[in-house]
N, C-alpha and C positions, 0 to 999 in steps of 0.2 A: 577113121574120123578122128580129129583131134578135140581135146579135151576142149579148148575154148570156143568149136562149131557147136561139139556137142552141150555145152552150158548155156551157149545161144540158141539152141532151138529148144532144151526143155523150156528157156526163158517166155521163146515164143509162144509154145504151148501150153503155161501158164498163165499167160496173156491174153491168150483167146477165151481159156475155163472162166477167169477172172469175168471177161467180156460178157462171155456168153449168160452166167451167173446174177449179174446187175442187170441184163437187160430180159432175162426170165424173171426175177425178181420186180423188178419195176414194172411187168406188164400183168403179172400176177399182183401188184399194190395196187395197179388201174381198175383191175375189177374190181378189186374191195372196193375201192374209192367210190366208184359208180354205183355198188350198189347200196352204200354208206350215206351218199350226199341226198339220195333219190329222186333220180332221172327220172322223168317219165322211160315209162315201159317198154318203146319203141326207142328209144335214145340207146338206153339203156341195153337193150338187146341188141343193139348196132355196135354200139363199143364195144360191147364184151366179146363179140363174134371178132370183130377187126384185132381185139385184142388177143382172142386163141389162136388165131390163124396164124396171128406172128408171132406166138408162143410157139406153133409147129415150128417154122421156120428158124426159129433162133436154135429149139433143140438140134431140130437136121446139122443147119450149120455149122455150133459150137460145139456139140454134144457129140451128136453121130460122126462129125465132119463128112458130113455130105453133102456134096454141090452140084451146081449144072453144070459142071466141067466133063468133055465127053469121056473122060475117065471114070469116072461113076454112074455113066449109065443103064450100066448094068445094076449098080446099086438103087438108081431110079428108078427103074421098071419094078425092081422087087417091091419096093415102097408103094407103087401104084398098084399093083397086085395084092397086097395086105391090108392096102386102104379097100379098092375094091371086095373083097372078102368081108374084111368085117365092116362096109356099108349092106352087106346082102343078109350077113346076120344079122344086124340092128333093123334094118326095114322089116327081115321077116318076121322078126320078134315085133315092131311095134304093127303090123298088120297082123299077126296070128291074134295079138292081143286086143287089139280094134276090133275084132270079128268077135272073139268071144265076150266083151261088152256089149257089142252091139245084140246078141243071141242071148245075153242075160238081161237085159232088158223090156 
């Protein structure tokens, strides 16, 4: 590789962090903001939701660099797998914990 590919593609990949960094930051400003101005409840819970989701999203793709290209589907599936997992802990946990409120009462 020559020195001037290789100065262009750390460029490139300081391009993307740069990218990816503003657009994590500004969607993490958007929750403050919403919950700052005070949205109703339901607004409010809708933006912030639209706004984590593309927080996932920006991390995968700036962060992890991980796409839907069929080259990382194997990286996909692992991500679907870990998501899966810890949704079965967090449900089991907030069901164990439902139950023993509901038995303390």
């Amino acid at each position: 590789m020559t020195a001037g590919k290789h100065d262009q593609e750390k460029r490139r990949e300081l391009r993307s962090y740069v990218v990816g960094f503003v657009a994590a930051a500004g969607l993490t400003t958007l929750a403050f903001l919403v919950v700052a101005v005070g949205m109703t409840s339901s607004t409010a819970y809708l933006v912030i939701g639209a706004a984590a989701l593309a927080q996932v999203v920006v991390h995968f793709r700036f962060f992890l660099h991980i796409g839907l290209q069929r080259s990382t589907s194997d990286d996909l599936q692992l991500i679907l797998f870990t998501t899966l997992i810890i949704t079965l802990m967090a449900g089991g946990t907030i069901w164990i914990l439902g139950n023993l409120h509901h038995r303390m009462i």
